[in-house]
C-alpha positions in Angstrom: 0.0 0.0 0.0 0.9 3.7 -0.5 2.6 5.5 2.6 2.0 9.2 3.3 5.1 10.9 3.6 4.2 14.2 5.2 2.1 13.5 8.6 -1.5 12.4 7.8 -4.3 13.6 8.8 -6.9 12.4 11.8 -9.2 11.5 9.1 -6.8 9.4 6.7 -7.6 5.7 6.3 -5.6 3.5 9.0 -4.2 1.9 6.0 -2.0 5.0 6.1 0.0 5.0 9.1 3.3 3.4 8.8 3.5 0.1 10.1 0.0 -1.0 8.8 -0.7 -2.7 5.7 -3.7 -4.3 4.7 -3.5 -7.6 7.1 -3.0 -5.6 9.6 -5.3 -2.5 8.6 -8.4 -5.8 8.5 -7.6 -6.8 11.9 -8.1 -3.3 13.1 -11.2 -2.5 11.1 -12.9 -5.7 13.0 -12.3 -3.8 16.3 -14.0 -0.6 14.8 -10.6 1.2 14.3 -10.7 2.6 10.5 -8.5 5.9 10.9 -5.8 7.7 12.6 -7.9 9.3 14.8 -9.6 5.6 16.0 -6.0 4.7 16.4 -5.3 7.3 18.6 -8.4 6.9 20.9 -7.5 2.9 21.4 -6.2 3.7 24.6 -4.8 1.8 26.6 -7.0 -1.1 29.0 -4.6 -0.3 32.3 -1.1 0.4 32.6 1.7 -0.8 34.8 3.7 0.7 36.8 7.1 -1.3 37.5 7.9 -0.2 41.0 4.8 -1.4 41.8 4.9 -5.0 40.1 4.9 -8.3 42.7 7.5 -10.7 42.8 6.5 -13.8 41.8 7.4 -15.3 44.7 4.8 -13.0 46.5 1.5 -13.3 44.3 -1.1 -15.6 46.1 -3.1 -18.5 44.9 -7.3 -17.8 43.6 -5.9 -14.3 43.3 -5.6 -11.8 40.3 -1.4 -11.0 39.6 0.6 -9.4 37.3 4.1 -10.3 37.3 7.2 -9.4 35.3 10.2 -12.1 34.4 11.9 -13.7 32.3 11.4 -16.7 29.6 13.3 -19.5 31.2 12.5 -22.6 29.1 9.5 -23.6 27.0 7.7 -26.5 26.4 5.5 -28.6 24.1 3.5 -31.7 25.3 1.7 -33.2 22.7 -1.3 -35.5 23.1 -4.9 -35.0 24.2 -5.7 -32.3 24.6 -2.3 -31.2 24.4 -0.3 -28.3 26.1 2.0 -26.1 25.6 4.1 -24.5 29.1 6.5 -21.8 29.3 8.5 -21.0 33.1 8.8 -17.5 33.7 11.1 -16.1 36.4 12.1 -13.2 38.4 14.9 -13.0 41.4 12.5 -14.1 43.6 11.2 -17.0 41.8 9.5 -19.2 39.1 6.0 -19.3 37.6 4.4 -21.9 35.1 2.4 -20.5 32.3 0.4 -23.1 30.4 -2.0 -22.8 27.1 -4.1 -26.1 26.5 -4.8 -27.9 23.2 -2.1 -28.5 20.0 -3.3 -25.3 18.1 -1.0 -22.9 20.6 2.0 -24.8 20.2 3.4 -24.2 17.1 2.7 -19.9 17.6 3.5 -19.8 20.8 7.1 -21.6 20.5 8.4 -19.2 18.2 7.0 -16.4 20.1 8.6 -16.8 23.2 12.3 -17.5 23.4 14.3 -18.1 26.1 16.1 -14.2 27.4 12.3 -12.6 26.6 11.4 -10.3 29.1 7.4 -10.4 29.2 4.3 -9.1 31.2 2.0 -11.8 32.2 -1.4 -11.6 34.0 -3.9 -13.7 34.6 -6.1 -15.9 37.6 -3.2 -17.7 39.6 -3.8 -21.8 40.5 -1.4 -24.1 41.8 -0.7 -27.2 39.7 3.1 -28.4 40.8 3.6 -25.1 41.4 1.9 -21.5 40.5 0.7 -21.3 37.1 -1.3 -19.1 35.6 -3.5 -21.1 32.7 -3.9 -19.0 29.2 -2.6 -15.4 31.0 -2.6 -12.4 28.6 1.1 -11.3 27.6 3.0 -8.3 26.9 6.4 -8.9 25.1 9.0 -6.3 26.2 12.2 -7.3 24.4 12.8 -4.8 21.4 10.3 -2.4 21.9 13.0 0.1 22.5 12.0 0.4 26.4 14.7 -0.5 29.1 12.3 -3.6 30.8 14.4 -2.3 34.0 13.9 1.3 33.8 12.7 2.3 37.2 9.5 4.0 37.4 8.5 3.3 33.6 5.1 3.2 33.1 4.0 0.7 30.6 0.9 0.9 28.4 -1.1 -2.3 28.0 -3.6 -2.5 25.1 -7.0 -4.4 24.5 -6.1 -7.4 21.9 -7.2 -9.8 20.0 -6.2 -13.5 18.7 -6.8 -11.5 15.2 -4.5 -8.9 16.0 -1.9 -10.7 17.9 -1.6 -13.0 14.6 -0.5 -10.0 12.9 1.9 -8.3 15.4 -0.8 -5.9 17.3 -0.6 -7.0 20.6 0.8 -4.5 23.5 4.5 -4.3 22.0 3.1 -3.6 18.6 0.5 -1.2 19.6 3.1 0.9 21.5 5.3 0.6 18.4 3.4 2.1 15.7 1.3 4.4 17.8 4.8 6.6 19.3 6.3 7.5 16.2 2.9 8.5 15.0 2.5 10.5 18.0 5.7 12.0 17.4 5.1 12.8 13.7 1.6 14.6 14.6 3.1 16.1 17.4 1.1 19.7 17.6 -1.1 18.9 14.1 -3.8 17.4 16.3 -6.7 20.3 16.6 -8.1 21.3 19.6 -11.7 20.8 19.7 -12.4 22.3 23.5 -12.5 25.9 24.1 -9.6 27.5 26.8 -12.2 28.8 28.9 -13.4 25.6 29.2 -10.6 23.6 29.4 -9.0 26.3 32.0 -12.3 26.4 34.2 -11.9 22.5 34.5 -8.3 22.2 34.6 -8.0 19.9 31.4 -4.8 19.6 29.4 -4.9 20.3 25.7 -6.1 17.7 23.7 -2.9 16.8 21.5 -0.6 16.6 25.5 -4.3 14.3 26.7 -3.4 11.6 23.8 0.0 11.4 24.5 0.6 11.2 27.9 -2.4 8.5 27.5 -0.6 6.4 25.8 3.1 7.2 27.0 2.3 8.9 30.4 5.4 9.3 33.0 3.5 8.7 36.1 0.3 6.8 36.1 -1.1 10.0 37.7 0.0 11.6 34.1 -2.1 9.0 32.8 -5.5 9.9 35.1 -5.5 12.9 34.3 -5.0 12.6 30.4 -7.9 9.9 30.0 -9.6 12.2 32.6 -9.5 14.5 29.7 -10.5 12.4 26.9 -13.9 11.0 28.9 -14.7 14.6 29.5 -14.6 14.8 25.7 -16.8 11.9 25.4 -19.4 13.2 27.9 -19.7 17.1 27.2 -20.1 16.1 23.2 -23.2 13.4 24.3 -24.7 15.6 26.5 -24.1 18.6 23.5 -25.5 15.9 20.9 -28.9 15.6 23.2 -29.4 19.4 23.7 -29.1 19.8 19.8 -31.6 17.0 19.9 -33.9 18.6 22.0 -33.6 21.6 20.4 -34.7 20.5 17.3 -37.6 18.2 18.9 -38.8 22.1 20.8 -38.0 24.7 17.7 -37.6 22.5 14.5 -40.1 19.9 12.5 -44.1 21.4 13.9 -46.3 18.1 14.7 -49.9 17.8 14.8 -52.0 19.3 18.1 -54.6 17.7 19.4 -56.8 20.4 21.2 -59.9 19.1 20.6 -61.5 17.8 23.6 -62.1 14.1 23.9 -65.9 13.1 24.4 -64.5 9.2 24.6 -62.2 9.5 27.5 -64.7 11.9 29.3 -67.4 8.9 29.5 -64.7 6.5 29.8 -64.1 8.4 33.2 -67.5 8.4 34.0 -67.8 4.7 34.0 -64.8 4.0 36.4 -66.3 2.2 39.7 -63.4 4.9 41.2 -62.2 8.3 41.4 -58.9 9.0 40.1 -56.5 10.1 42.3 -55.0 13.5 42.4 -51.6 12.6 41.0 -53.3 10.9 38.4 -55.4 13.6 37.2 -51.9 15.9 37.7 -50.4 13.6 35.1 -53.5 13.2 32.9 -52.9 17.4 32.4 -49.5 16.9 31.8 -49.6 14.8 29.2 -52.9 16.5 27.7 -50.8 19.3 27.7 -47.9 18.6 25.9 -50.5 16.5 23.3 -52.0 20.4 22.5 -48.3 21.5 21.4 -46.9 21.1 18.2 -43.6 19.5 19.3 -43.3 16.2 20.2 -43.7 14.9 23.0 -41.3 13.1 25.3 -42.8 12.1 28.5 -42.1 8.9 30.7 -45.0 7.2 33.0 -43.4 6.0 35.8 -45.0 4.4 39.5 -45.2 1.6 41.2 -46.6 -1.3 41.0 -50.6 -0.4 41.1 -50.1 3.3 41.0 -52.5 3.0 38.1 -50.2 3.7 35.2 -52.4 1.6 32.9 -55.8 3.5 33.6 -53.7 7.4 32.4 -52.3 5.2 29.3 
């Protein structure tokens, strides 16, 4: 496929960015992302902090972990079903990761290599030792990032069997989204007033994507998706007042003023008398019948409030 050369746009096919060709550019599109700008706002799922990983040695059985180590040896057992295992370790110790059935051996033995530094996370079980069956990866080696930096935050990204076929898990996320970054750099437009944005205390929106993906502190990182769900909110809410503008000032409906002859005797025949809140919400909705807008009223009450006798 043709690459843009200059920066592209927000709007340009994801086909464009460099990195993704048309594999690649597929797998995306099945996860809704079509442009640069979806790119961008695939941010990441959590991120982890490295002073703040736990030893191996430390994480507890039935619990939720997230451990950093090393590939030690790997594995194949075949059979029925089948397994593949890979031993990761850290100073403090070793932990079994295991993916069942023949179709994850083949992938998964060129993937890792012994000297890989990966993320793993997952439920932890004890089977001859902890072992986390089927735990979600991030591979760290040749990313670029010093695995031992200390305080580096690391971005982990939703993923797919799809898109890990073609190179799109964490590490290949982080890879083609910072040099994009880099080459958009100030050409993202602002789409939030200052007085806004100042009144709130939000950071521009080109410094919100960034330090979303590539924050230095994972308080950099609140505050820039912080940012971006404000976005998300104040543009629904401005969506439904435009909406209810239009339903108030736009289209004119049909009024019915006339007075109803059928609901009066209907009325007349109840073996009650309506209660006051019922004849409250009987105007109401009388009333907004005589306009010309539309109406957009919900009934609400308990159970034998009498909702059915005002519809």
């Amino acid at each position: 496929a043709l690459k843009i050369t200059t920066p592209p746009s927000l709007s340009d096919p994801i086909v464009s960015v460099s990195g993704i060709g048309e594999k690649r550019a597929d797998a995306l599109q099945n996860i809704g992302i079509e442009t640069v700008e979806d790119l961008l706002h695939h941010i990441p799922r959590l991120y982890l902090d490295r002073r703040n990983l736990t030893p191996i040695s430390q994480i507890e059985v039935d619990t939720e972990a997230t451990v950093l180590g090393t590939v030690k040896r790997t594995s194949a057992r075949p059979g029925k079903p089948g397994r593949f295992e890979m031993m990761l370790g850290d100073e403090s110790g070793y932990l079994k990761c295991t993916w069942f059935g023949t179709k994850w051996m083949h992938g998964l033995r060129k993937k890792f290599l012994p000297g890989d530094m990966l993320i793993v996370s997952g439920r932890v079980t004890f089977f001859n030792g902890k072992q986390i069956v089927t735990p979600e990866y991030d591979i760290l080696t040749g990313d670029g990032d010093d695995p031992l930096h200390t305080g580096r935050v690391i971005p982990v990204y939703r993923s797919t069997a799809s898109l890990r076929e073609v190179g799109l898990d964490s590490r290949g996320f982080r890879r083609i989204i910072k040099p994009l970054l880099d080459r958009l750099a100030t050409d993202i437009p602002e789409t939030i007033p200052e007085s806004i944005r100042s009144g709130c205390n939000l950071p521009p929106l080109s410094e919100a994507l960034y330090q979303a993906h590539f924050p230095e502190t994972p308080e950099e990182a609140e505050r820039a998706r912080s940012r971006l769900a404000f976005d998300e909110l104040f543009y629904m809410e401005l969506l439904l007042a435009f909406r209810k503008y239009a339903a108030k000032f736009g289209e004119t409906g049909i009024a019915f003023r006339q007075k109803s002859p059928l609901a009066r005797r209907l009325l007349e025949r109840l073996p009650f008398d309506l209660t006051e809140a019922q004849k409250r919400v009987l105007r109401e909705i009388h009333g907004d019948m005589c306009r010309p807008q539309s109406m957009n009223r919900l009934l609400q009450g308990d159970v034998g409030s009498g909702k059915t006798i005002v519809a």
